[in-house]
BALO-645254 format. One record per residue (C-alpha): x, y, z. Coordinates in pm, whole numbers, plus 32768, in hexadecimal, padded with zeros to 4 digits. Layout:
! residues N
X->X | Y->Y | Z->Z
...
! end
This chain:
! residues 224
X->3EA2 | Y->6C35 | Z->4B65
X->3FFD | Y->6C3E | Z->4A8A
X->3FB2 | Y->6D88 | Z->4A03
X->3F45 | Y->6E4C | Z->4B54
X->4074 | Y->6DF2 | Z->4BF0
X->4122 | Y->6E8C | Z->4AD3
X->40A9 | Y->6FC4 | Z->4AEC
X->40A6 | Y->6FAD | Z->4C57
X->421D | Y->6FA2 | Z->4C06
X->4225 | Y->7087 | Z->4B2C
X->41A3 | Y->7196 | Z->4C2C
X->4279 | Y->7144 | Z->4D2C
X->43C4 | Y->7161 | Z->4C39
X->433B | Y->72B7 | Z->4BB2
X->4323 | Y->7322 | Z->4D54
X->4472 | Y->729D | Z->4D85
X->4502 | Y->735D | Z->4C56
X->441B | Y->74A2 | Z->4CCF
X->44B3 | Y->74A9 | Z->4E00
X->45F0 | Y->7493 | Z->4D94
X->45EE | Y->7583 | Z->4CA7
X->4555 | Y->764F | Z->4DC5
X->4675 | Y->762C | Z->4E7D
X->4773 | Y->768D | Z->4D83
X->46BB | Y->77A6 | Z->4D62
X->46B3 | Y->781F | Z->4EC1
X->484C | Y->77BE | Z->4E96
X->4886 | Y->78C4 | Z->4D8F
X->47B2 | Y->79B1 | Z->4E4C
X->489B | Y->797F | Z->4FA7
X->49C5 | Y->7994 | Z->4E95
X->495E | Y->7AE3 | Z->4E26
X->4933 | Y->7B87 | Z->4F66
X->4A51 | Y->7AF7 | Z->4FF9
X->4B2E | Y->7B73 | Z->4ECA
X->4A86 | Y->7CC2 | Z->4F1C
X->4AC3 | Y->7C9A | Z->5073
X->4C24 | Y->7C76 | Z->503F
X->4C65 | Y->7D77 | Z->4F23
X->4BCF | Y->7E66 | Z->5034
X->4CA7 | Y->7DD6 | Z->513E
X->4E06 | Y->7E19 | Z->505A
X->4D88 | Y->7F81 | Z->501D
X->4D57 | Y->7FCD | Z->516D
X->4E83 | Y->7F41 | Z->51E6
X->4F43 | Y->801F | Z->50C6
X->4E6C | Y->8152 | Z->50E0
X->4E51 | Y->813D | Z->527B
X->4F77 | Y->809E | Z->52DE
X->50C4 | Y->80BC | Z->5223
X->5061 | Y->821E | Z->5198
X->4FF8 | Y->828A | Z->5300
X->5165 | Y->81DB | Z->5389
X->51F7 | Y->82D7 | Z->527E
X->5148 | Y->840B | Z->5308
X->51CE | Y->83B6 | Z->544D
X->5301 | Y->83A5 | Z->5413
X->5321 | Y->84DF | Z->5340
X->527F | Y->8592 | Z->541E
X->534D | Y->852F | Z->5536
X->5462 | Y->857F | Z->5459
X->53E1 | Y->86C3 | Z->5436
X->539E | Y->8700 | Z->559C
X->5503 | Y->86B4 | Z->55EC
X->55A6 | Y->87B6 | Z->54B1
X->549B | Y->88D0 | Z->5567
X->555A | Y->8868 | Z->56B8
X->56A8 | Y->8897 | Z->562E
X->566B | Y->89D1 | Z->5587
X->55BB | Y->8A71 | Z->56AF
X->56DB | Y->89F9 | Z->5781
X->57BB | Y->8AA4 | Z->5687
X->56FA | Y->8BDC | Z->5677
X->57DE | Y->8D0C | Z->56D0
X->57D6 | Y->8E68 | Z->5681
X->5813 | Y->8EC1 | Z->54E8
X->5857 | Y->8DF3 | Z->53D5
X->57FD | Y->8CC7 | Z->548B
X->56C0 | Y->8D5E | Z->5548
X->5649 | Y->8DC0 | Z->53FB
X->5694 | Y->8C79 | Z->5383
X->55DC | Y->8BB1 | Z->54AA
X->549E | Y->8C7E | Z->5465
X->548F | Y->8BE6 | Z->52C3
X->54E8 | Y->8A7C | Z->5346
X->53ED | Y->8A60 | Z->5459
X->52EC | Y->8B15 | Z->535A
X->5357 | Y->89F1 | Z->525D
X->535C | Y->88C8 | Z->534C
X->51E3 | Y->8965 | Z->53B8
X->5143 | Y->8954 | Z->5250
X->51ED | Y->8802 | Z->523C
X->5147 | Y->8777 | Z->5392
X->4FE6 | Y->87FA | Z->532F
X->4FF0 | Y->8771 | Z->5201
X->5022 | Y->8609 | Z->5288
X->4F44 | Y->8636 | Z->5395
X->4E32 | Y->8677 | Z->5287
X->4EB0 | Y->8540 | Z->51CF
X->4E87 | Y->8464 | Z->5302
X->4D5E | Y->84FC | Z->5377
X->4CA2 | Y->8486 | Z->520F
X->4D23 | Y->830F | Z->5263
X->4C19 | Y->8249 | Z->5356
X->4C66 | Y->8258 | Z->5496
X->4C2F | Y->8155 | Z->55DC
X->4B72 | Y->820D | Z->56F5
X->4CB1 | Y->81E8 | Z->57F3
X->4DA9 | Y->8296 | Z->56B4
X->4C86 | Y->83B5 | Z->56A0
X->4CD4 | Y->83D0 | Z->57E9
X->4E50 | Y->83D9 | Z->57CF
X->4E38 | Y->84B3 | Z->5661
X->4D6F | Y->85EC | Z->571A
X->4E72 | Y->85DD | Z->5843
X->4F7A | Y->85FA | Z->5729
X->4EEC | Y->870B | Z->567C
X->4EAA | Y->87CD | Z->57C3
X->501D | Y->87BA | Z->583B
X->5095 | Y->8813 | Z->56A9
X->4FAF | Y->8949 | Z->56DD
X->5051 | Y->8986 | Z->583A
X->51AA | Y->8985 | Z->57BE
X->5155 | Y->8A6B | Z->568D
X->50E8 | Y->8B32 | Z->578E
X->522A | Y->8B55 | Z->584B
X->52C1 | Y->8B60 | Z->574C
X->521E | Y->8C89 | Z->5690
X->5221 | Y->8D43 | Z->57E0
X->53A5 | Y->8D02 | Z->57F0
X->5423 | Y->8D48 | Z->5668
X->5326 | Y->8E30 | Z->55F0
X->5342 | Y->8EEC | Z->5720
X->5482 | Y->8FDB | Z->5728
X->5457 | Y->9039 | Z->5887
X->5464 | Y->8ED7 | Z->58F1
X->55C1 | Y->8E91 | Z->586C
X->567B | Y->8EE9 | Z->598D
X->55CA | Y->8E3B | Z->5A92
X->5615 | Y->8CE8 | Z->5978
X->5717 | Y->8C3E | Z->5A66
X->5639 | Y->8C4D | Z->5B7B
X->5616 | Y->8ACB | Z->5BDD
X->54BD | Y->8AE5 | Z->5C53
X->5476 | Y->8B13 | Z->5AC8
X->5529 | Y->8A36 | Z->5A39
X->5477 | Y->8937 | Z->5B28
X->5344 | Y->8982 | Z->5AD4
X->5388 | Y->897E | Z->5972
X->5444 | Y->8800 | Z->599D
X->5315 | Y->876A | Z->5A7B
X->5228 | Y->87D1 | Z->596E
X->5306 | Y->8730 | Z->5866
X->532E | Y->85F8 | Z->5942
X->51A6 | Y->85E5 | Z->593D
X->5187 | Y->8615 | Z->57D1
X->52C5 | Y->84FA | Z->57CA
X->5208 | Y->8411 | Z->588D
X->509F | Y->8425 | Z->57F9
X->5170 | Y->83E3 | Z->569A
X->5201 | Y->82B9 | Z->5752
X->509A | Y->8253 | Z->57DD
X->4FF1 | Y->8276 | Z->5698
X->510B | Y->81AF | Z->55FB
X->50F2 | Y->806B | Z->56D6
X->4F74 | Y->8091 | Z->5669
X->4FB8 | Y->8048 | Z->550C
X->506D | Y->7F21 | Z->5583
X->4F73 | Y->7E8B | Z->560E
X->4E6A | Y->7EFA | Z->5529
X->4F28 | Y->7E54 | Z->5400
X->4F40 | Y->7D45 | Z->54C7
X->4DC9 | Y->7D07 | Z->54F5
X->4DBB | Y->7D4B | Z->5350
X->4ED5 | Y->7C34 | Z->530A
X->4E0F | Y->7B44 | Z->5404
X->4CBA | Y->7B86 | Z->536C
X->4D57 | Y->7B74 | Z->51F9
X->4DE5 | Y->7A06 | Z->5270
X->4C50 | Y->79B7 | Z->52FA
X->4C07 | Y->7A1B | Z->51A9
X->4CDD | Y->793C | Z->5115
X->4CB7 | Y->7804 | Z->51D0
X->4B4A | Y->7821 | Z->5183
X->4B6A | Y->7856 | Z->500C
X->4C33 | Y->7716 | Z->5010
X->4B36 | Y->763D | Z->50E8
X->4A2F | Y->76B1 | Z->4FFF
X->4B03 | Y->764F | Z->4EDC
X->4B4C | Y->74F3 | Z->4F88
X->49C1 | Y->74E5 | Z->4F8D
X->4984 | Y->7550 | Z->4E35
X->4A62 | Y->741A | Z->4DAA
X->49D8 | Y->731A | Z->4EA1
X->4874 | Y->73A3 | Z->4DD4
X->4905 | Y->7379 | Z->4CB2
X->49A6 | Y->7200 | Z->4CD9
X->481C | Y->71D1 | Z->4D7D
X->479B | Y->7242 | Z->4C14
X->4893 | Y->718F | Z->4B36
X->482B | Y->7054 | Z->4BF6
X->46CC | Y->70AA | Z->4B84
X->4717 | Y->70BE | Z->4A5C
X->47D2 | Y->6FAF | Z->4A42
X->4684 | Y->6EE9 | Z->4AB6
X->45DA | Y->6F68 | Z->49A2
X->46A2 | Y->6F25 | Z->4893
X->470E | Y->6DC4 | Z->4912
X->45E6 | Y->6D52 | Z->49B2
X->4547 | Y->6C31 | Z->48E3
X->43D5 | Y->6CA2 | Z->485B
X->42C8 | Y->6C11 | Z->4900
X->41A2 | Y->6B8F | Z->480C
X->4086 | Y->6B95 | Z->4875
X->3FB5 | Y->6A58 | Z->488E
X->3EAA | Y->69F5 | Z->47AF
X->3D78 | Y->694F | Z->4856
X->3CD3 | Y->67F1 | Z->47AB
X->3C08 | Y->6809 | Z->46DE
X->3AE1 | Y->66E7 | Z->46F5
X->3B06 | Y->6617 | Z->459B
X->3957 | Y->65FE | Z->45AF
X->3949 | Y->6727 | Z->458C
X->39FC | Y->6744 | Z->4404
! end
């Protein structure tokens, strides 16, 4: 009959419009954790990466003015003088190792960061024994310690560099997964108007579709 098949229509338009409403649904969903996704992908690649670079190279930087001053060091004026610039260059060191120690860290740069601190803590050591050490200042042109003290700067040198390529590659892997992120977000988007040309089609049925009447059975003249 006319009218069943009408509402057998009817039911499968309201599934098709269900299910697409459904699907935009799910879309906005995907949007929302992909726009989270990536909002945590630029923080860490700030926070992580181009503040760590900066701790790096400033304490590097620092590394190489303790170097030069402990080089320098000679009785006096400018032993005196060693002993405040290596104390200064210290507080500055610790104080980015505790800032780069709060930032997350890859299991190989863990690695890399606890070699770092170990050498820092061997040349403080040297060093303390050397400046803050009277007795030791004669025996300070004595190449054996001034060996010592460079290979233990090399190895602090070197982690730096280590831990430096690391944040190369780890922002990187953020800027590749940020473009995944992307070029999903725009698929889906792609998807979402192909849905909605499907549902202005629909609705273009509906409105333009001539009505169908339904039709009205005989009725048997013997029986008026």
């Amino acid at each position: 009959m006319i009218w069943s098949k009408q509402i057998f229509g009817k039911r499968k338009l309201a599934l098709v419009l269900t299910i697409i409403m459904a699907l935009v649904f799910i879309k906005n969903l995907v949007d929302q954790n992909n726009a989270s996704e990536l909002d945590s992908s630029i923080s860490s690649f700030y926070e992580d990466r181009l503040l760590v670079e900066s701790y790096i190279f400033q304490m590097s930087d620092h590394l190489h003015n303790k170097k030069w001053a402990f080089d320098n060091c000679r009785e006096g004026r400018t032993y005196f003088n060693a002993k405040s610039e290596v104390s200064y260059h210290d507080e500055k060191i610790h104080d980015l190792l505790a800032s780069y120690e709060s930032t997350h860290l890859t299991e190989l740069e863990a690695i890399y960061f606890k070699r770092l601190k170990e050498n820092i803590e061997k040349i403080e050591q040297s060093e303390q024994e050397f400046l803050f050490n009277p007795n030791q200042t004669a025996h300070f042109d004595e190449l054996s310690i001034k060996a010592a003290h460079d290979g233990l700067l090399m190895h602090a040198l070197h982690d730096l560099k280590n831990l430096s390529k690391i944040q190369v590659s780890e922002g990187k892997n953020i800027s590749d997964n940020s473009k995944r992120i992307i070029h999903g977000s725009t698929l889906l988007t792609q998807f979402e108007l192909g849905l909605l040309i499907v549902l202005g089609l629909v609705v273009q049925i509906l409105i333009f579709s001539p009505p169908q009447v339904m039709t009205q059975f005989p009725q048997n003249p013997r029986l008026n």
